[in-house]
C-alpha positions as MATLAB code, in Angstrom:
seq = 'XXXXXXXXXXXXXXXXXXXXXXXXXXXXXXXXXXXXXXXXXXXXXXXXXXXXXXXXXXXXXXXXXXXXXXXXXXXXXXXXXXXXXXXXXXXXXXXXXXXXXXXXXXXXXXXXXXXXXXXXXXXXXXXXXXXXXXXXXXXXXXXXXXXXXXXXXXXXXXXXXXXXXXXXXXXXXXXXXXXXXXXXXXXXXXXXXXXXXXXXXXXXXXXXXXXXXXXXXXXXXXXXXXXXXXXXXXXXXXXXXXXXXXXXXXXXXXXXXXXXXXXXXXXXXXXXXXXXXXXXXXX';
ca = [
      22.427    8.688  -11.100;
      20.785    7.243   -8.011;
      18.859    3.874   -8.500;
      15.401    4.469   -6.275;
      12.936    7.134   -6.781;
      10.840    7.285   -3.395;
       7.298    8.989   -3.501;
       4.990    9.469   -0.699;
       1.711   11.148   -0.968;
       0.872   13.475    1.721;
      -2.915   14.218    3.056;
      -2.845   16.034    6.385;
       0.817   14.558    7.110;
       2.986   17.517    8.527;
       2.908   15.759   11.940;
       4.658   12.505   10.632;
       6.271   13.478    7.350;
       9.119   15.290    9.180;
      10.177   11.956   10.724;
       9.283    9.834    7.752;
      12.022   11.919    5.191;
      14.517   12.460    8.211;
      14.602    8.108    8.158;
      15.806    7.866    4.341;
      19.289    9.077    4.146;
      20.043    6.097    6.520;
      17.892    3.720    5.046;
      20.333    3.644    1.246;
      23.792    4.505    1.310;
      23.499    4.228   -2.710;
      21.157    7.713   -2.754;
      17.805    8.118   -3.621;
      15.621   11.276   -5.361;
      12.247   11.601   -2.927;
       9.142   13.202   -4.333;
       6.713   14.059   -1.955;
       3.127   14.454   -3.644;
       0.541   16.820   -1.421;
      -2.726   15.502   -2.023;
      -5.025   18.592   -1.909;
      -5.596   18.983    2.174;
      -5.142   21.894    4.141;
      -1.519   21.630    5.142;
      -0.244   22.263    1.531;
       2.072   24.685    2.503;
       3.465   23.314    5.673;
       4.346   20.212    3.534;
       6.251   22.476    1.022;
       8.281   23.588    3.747;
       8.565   20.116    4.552;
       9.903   19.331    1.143;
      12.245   22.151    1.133;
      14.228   20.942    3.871;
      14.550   17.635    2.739;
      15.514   18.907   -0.964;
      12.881   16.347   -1.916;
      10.550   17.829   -4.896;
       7.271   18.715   -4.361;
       4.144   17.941   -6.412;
       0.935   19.696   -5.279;
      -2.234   18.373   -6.608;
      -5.896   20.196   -7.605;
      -7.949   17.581   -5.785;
      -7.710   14.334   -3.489;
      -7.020   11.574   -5.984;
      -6.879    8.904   -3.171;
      -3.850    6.996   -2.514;
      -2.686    5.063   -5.742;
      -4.493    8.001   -7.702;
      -2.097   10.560   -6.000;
       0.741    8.344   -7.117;
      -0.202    8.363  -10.431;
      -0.664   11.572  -10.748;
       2.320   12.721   -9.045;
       4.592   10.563  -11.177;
       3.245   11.480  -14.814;
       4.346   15.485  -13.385;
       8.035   13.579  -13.190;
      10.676   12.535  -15.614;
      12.041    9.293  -14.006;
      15.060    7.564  -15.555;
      15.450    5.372  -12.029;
      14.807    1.717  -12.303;
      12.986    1.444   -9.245;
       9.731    3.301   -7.372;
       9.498    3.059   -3.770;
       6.298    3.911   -2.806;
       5.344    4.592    0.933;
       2.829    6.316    3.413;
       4.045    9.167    4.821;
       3.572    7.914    8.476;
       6.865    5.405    7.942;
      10.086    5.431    9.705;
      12.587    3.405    7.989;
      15.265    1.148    9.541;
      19.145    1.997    8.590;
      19.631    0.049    5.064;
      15.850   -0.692    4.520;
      15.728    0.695    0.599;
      19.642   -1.115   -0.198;
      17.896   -4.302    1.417;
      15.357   -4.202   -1.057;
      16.846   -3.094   -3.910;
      19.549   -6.062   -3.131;
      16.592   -8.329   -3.330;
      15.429   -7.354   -6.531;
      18.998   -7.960   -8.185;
      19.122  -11.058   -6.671;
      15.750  -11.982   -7.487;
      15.277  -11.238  -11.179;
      11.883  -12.813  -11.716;
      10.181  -10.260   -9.305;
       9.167   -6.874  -10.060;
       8.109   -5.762   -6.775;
       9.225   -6.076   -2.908;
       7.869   -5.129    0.567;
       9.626   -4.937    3.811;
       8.521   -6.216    7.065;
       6.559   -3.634    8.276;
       6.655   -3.227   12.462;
       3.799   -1.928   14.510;
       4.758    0.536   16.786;
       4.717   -1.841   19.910;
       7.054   -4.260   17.722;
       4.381   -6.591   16.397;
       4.656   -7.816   12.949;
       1.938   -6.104   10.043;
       0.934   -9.298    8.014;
       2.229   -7.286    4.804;
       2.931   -9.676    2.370;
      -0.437  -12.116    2.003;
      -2.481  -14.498   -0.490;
      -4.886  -13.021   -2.878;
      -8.559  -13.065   -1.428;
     -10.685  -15.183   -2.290;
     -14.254  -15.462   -1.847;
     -14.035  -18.609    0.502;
     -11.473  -17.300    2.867;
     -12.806  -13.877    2.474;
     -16.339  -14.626    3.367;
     -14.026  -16.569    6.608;
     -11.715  -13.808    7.232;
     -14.711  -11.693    7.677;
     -17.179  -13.359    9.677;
     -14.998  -14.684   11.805;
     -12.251  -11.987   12.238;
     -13.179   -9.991   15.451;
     -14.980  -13.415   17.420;
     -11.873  -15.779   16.601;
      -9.141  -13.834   15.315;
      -7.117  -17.294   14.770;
      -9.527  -19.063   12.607;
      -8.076  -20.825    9.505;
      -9.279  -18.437    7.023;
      -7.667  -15.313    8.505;
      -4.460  -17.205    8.882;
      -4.305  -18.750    5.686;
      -5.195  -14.901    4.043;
      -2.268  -12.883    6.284;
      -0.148  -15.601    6.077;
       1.106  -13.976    9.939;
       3.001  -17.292   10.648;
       5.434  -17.136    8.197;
       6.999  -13.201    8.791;
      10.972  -14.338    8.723;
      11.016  -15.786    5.204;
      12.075  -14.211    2.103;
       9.304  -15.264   -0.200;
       6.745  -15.063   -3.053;
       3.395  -13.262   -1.733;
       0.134  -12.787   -3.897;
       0.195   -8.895   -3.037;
       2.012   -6.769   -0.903;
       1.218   -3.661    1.174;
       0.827   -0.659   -0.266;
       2.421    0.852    2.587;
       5.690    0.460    1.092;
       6.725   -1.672   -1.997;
       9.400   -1.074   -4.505;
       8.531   -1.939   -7.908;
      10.435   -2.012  -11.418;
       9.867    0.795  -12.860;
       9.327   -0.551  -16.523;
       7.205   -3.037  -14.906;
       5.009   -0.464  -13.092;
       4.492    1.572  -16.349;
       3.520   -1.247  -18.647;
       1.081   -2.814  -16.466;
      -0.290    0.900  -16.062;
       0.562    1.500  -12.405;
      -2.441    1.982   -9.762;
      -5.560    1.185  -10.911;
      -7.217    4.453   -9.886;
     -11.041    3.840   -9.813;
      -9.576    2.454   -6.139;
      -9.969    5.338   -4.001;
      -8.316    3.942   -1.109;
      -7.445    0.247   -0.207;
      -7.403   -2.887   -2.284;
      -5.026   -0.565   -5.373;
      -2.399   -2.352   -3.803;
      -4.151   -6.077   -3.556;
      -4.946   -5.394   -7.451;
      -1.862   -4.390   -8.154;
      -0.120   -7.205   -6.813;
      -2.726   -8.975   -9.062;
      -1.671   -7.547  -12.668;
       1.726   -8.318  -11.821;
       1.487  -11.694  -11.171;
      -1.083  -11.825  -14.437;
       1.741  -10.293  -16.295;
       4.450  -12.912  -15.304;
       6.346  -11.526  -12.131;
       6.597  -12.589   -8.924;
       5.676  -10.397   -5.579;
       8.480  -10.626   -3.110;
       8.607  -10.396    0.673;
      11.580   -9.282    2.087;
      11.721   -9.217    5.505;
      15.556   -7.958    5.660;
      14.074   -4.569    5.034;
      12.080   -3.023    8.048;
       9.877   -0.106    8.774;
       7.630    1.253   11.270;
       4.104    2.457   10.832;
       3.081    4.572   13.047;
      -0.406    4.593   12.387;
      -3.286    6.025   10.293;
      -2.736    9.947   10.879;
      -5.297   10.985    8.424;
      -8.628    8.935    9.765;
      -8.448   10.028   13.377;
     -11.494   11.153   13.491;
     -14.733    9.342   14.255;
     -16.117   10.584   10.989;
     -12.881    9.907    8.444;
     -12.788    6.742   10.216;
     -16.367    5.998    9.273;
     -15.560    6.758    5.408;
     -12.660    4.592    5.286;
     -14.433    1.656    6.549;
     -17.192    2.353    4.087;
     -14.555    3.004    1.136;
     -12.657   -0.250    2.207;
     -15.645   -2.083    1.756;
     -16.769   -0.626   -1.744;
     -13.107   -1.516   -3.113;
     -13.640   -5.102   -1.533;
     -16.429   -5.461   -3.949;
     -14.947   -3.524   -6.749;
     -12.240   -6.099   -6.470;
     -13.847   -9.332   -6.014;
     -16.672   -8.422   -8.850;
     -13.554   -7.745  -11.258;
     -12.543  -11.209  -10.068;
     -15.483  -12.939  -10.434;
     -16.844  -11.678  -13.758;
     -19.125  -14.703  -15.369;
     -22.895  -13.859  -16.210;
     -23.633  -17.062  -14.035;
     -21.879  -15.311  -11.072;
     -24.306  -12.635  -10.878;
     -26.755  -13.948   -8.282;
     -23.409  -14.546   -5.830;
     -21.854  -10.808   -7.068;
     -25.395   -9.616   -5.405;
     -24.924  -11.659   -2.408;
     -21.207  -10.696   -2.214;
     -22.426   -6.801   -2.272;
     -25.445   -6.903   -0.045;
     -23.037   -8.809    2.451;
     -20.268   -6.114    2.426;
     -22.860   -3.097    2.369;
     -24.557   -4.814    5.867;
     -21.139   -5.341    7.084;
     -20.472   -1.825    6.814;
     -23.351   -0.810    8.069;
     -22.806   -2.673   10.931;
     -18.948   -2.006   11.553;
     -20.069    2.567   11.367;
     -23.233    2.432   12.839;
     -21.982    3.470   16.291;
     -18.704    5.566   14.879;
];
């Protein structure tokens, strides 16, 4: 019985899945079961074939859950007796040994329940991954400041880019790829799927940190992501923007709950809602 069950979820993907299941077999010598969950687009059936030729199993869904919602959905269609989920975009290559090199951590590391690799831009550059949870002070930083002075303090201290060579704790970790106990995962109820897309991950890393664990960074393990195949258009590019900013404030008002907060959850939400405005307005 293998150790890892890897799921992907697949929107529009045939042009980088290929790749992205040809990567495993070198990426665990120990053997993995991959799942590959089509998420209601219009290349269904050239991600079967997909599936077929990897002998990976192949969940088709009714309607586009989003990303955590997808996996969620795909797994309750699954019996599952592994004791770890890998979950990744479809648009990753993986290094030779990436999975063993995180499973390793999480034997060696008993007081985690979840792990991300380093993940590598396709020029080489290192993804800032593994980073604090956001707060409203180096939010509010992060994005004023972001585009004008990409170095200030409060986007450093949120990415955390400085420190990419270190095993180490993390508040979250991307969603991209993390492997996560799989007892862990079910008790604290998996994605949270009112997040359509973006921030299921930083909430997820979240409830497992409320529940005890510890979110691991292990940059032994390395993939590449190759970039976001399924916004390339002017238009999807638009909506993610928009839906990144709704699950910012989904986020931060499920943060910031007190009655006497109410006057800055306004502020918070008229700020994002310009912001977005601003960011699509010429998209």
């Amino acid at each position: 019985m293998t150790e890892t069950l890897v799921v992907t979820v697949a929107f529009n993907s045939a042009d980088v899945l290929d790749d992205f299941c040809a990567s495993l077999p070198a990426a665990s010598e120990r053997g993995f079961r991959l799942v590959i969950v089509e998420n209601n687009s219009g290349e269904r059936e050239a991600t079967r074939d997909i599936a077929r030729r990897h002998s990976a199993q192949f969940v088709a869904l009714d309607q586009n859950l989003g990303y955590g919602g997808g996996i969620t959905a795909g797994l309750t269609q699954l019996a599952i007796s592994e004791d770890f989920i890998l979950i990744a975009n479809p648009d990753l290559v993986f290094h030779p040994g990436a999975i063993d090199a995180l499973v390793d951590a999480a034997h060696r590391n008993p007081q985690a329940a979840a792990f991300g690799p380093q993940i590598l831009n396709v020029d080489g550059g290192v993804y800032p991954s593994a980073r604090q949870l956001p707060s409203l002070r180096n939010g509010i930083g992060h994005a004023l400041f972001y585009r004008l002075w990409p170095s200030n303090p409060w986007t450093a201290l949120y990415l955390q880019e400085t420190n990419t060579s270190t095993e180490r704790p993390a508040g979250w970790l991307s969603g991209a790829c993390i492997l996560i106990r799989r007892d862990v995962f079910d008790a604290i109820g998996g994605f949270d799927s009112t997040y359509f897309m973006y921030f299921e991950d930083v909430d997820l890393g979240a409830r497992i940190g409320r529940a005890g664990w510890a979110n691991m960074y292990v940059p032994s393990a390395l993939v590449t992501h190759r970039g976001a195949h399924s916004t390339s258009t002017s238009e999807s590019a638009a909506m993610m923007i928009r839906e990144h900013h709704r699950s910012a404030y989904t986020y931060l008002s499920r943060k910031y709950t007190g009655w006497y907060l109410a006057p800055l959850r306004l502020v918070v939400r008229g700020g994002l809602s310009f912001r977005s405005w601003w960011l699509t307005r010429r998209l």
